[in-house]
C-alpha positions as CSV (number, residue, x, y, z in Angstrom):
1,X,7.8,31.9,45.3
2,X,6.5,28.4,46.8
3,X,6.7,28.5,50.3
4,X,8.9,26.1,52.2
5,X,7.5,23.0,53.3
6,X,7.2,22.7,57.8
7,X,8.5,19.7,57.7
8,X,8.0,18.2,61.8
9,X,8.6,14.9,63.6
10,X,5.7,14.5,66.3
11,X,4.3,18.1,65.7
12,X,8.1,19.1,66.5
13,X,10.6,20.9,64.1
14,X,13.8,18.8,63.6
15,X,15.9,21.2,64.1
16,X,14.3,21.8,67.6
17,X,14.6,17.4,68.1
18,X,18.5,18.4,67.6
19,X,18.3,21.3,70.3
20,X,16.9,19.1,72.6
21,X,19.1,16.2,71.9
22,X,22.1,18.7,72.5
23,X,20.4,20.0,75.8
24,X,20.6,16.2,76.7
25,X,23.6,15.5,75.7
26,X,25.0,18.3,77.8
27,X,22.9,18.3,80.9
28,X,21.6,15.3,81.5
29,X,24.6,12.9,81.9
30,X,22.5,9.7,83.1
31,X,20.2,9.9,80.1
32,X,23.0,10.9,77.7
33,X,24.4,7.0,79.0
34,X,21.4,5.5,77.4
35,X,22.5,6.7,74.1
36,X,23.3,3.4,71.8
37,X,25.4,3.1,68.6
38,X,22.6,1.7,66.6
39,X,21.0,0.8,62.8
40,X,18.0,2.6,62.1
41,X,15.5,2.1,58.9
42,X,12.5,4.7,58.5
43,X,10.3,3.2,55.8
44,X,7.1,4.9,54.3
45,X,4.5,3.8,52.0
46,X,4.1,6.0,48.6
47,X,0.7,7.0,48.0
48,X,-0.8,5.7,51.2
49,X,-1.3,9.4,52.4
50,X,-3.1,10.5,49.5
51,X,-5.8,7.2,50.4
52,X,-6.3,7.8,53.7
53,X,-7.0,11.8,53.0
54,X,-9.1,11.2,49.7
55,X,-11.7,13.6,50.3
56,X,-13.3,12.1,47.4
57,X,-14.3,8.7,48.2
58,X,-17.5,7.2,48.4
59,X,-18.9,6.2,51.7
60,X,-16.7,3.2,53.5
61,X,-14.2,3.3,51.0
62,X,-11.6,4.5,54.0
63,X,-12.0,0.7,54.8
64,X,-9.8,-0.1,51.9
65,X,-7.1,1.8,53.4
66,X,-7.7,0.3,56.7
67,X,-7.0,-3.6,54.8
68,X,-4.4,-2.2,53.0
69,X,-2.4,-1.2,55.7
70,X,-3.7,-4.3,58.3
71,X,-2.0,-6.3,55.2
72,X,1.1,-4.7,54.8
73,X,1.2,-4.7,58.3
74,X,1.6,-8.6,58.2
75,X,3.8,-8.6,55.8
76,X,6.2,-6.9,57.6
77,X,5.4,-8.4,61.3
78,X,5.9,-11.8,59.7
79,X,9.0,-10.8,57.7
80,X,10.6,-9.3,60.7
81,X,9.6,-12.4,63.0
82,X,11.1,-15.0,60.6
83,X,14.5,-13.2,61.3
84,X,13.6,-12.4,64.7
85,X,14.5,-15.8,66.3
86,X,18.3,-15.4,66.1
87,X,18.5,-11.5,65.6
88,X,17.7,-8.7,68.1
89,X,15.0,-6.5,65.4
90,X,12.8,-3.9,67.1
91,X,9.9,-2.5,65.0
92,X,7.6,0.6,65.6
93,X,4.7,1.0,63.5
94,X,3.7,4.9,63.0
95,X,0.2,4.9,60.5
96,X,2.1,4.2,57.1
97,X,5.8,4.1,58.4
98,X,7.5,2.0,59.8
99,X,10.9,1.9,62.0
100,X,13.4,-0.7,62.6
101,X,16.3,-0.8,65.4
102,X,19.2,-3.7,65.1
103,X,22.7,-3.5,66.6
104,X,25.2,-3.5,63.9
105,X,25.9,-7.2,63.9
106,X,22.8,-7.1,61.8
107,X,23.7,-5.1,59.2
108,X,23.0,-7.9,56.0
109,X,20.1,-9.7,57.8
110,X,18.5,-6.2,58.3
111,X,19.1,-5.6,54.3
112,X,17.9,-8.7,53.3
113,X,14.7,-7.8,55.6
114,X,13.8,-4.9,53.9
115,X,14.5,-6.0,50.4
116,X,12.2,-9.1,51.1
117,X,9.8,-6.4,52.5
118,X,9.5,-4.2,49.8
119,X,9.5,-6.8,47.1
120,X,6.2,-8.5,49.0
121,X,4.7,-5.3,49.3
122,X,5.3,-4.4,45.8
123,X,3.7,-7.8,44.4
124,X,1.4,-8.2,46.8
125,X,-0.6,-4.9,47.8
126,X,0.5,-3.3,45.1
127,X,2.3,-0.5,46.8
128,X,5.5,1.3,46.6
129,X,7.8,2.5,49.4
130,X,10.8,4.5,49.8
131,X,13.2,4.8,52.8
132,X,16.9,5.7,54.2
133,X,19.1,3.5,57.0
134,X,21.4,5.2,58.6
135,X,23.5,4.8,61.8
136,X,24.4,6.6,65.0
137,X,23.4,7.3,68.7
138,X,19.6,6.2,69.4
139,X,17.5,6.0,72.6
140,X,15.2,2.9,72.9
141,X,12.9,2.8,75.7
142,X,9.3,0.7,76.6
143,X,10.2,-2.5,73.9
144,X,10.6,0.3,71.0
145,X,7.7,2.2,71.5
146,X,10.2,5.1,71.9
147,X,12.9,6.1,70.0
148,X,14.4,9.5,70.2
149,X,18.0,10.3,69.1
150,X,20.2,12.1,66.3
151,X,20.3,8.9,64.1
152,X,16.3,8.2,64.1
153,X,15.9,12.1,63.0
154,X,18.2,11.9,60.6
155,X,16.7,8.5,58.9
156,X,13.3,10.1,58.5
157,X,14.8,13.1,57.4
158,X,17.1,11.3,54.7
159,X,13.9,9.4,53.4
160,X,11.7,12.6,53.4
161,X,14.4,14.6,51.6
162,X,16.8,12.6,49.7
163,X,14.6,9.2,48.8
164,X,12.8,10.8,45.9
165,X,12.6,7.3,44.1
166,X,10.7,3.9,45.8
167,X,14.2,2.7,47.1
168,X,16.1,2.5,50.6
169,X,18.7,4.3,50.4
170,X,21.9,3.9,52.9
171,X,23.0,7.1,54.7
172,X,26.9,7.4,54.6
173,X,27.6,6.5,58.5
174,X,25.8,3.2,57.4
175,X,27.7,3.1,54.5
176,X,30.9,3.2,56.3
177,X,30.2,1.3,59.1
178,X,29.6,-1.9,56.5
179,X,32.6,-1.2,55.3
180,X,34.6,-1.1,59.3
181,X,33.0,-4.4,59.7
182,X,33.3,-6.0,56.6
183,X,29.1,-6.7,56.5
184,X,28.3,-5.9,53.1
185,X,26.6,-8.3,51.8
186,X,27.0,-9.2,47.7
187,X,25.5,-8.2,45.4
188,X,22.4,-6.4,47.0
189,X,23.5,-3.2,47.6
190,X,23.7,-1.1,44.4
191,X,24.8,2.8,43.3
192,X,23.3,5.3,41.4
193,X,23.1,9.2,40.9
194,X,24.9,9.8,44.2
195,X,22.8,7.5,46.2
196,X,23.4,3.7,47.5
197,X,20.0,1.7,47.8
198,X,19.6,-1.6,48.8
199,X,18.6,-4.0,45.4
200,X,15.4,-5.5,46.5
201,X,15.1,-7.4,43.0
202,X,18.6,-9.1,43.3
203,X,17.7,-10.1,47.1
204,X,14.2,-11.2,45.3
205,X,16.0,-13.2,42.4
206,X,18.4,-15.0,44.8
207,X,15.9,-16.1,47.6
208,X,13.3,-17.9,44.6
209,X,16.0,-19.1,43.2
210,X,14.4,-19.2,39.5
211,X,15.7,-18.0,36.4
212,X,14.6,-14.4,35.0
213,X,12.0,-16.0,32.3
214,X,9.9,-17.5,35.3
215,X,10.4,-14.9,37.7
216,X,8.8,-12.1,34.7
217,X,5.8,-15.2,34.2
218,X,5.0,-15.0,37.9
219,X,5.4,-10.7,38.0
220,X,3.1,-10.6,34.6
221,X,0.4,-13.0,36.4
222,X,0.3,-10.6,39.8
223,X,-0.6,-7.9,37.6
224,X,3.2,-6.1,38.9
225,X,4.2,-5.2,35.3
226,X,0.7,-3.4,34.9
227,X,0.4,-1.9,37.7
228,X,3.8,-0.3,37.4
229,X,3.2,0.8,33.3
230,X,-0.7,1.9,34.3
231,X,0.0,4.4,36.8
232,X,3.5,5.9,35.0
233,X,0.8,7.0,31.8
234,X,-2.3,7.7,34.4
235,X,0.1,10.5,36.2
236,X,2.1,11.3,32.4
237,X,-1.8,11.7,31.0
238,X,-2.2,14.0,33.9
239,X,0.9,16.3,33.7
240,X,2.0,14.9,37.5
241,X,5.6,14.7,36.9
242,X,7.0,14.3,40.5
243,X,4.9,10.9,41.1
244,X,5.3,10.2,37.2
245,X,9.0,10.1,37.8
246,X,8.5,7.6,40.6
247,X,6.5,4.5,38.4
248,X,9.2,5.4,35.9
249,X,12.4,4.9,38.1
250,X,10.7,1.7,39.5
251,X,10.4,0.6,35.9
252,X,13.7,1.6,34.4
253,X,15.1,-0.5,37.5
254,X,13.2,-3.7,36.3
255,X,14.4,-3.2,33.1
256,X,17.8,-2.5,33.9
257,X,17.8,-5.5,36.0
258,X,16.4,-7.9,33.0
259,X,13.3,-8.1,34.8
260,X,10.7,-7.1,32.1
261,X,8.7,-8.6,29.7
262,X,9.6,-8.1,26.1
């Protein structure tokens, strides 16, 4: 039998996070105050683990991972600052994850963010990531270099477990709070097999604002289309179903959205 995988937060087990979050909420009254109602996104890069830890690699290859995560990096700095000027965004960068914070006023811009993120990052490092938003009680401390709190455990938890696929999926307290305030934005939130993601190609489509014949040229000439169909038969050649699954979900989407070359 396959053992069970120690899954820990910091070196901690979650389930000892939740103890001490309970402890707190309990005994400490003046720091159970600081407790927020907040959004929370944890976001992680597919992939990126197996480059930093290739125990393969020539000499001062680990530089490429350095770039590629100095790039993505950017990507998501600038993203977030664009959208920072008239909304409250805190981000926390943890090696290839990343964390956002927003009040709930924020709900679409934050979901527009991260489709534009992913999409950029996708097309333009070549990388996938998956992810989970959720929203709860949070503790934000020092400008966001610490977060501790039920919600932020259960968004990494929610992307580690449940976001097999390169999507963000939406936890149901996000879900629900949308729907309290009425946030939702159109047409960028989509369902499927018991999980609501946010539709990072229909957030992509509306801000070019070209049809789906030019949008496919520009995909096909950054190398997107082949980079997705190269690495779905390099793991099928290779018998690794569970990252075989993932290049295949990610193109099934495209195709389902019309977004594929014939």
């Amino acid at each position: 039998m396959a053992k069970k995988k120690n899954v820990t937060i910091a070196g901690i087990d979650p389930d000892e996070w939740l103890s001490i979050d309970a402890h707190i909420d309990s005994t400490e009254e003046v720091v159970a105050r600081k407790y927020d109602k907040k959004i929370i996104a944890f976001l992680d890069l597919l992939a990126m683990k197996d480059l930093i830890l290739n125990k393969k690699r020539k000499p001062g290859e680990e530089i490429e991972a350095f770039e590629i995560i100095e790039q993505i990096k950017s990507i998501v700095e600038i993203e977030t600052r664009s959208l920072d000027r008239d909304h409250n965004f805190v981000l926390l960068q943890l090696s290839d994850s990343f964390i956002f914070t927003c009040s709930d006023e924020d709900i679409a811009q934050l979901i527009l963010l991260l489709g534009t993120i992913q999409m950029r990052i996708l097309v333009e490092c070549k990388f996938q990531l998956r992810g989970a938003i959720t929203y709860g009680d949070v503790y934000i401390a020092d400008e966001g270099k610490q977060i501790i709190g039920p919600a932020y455990i259960e968004a990494y938890l929610l992307q580690e477990n449940n976001a097999i696929y390169p999507r963000i999926i939406l936890s149901n307290a996000f879900v629900d709070r949308m729907g309290e305030l009425n946030h939702t934005p159109s047409g960028v939130v989509l369902s499927a097999d018991s999980e609501d993601f946010i539709d990072y190609l229909s957030i992509y489509l509306q801000t070019e604002s070209k049809n789906r014949t030019d949008i496919i040229t520009h995909l096909k000439r950054q190398n997107v289309f082949s980079f997705l169909q190269q690495h779905y038969n390099q793991y099928r050649s290779n018998n690794n179903y569970s990252v075989k699954q993932k290049y295949g979900w990610t193109i099934s989407y495209f195709k389902n959205k019309g977004v594929w070359p014939k």
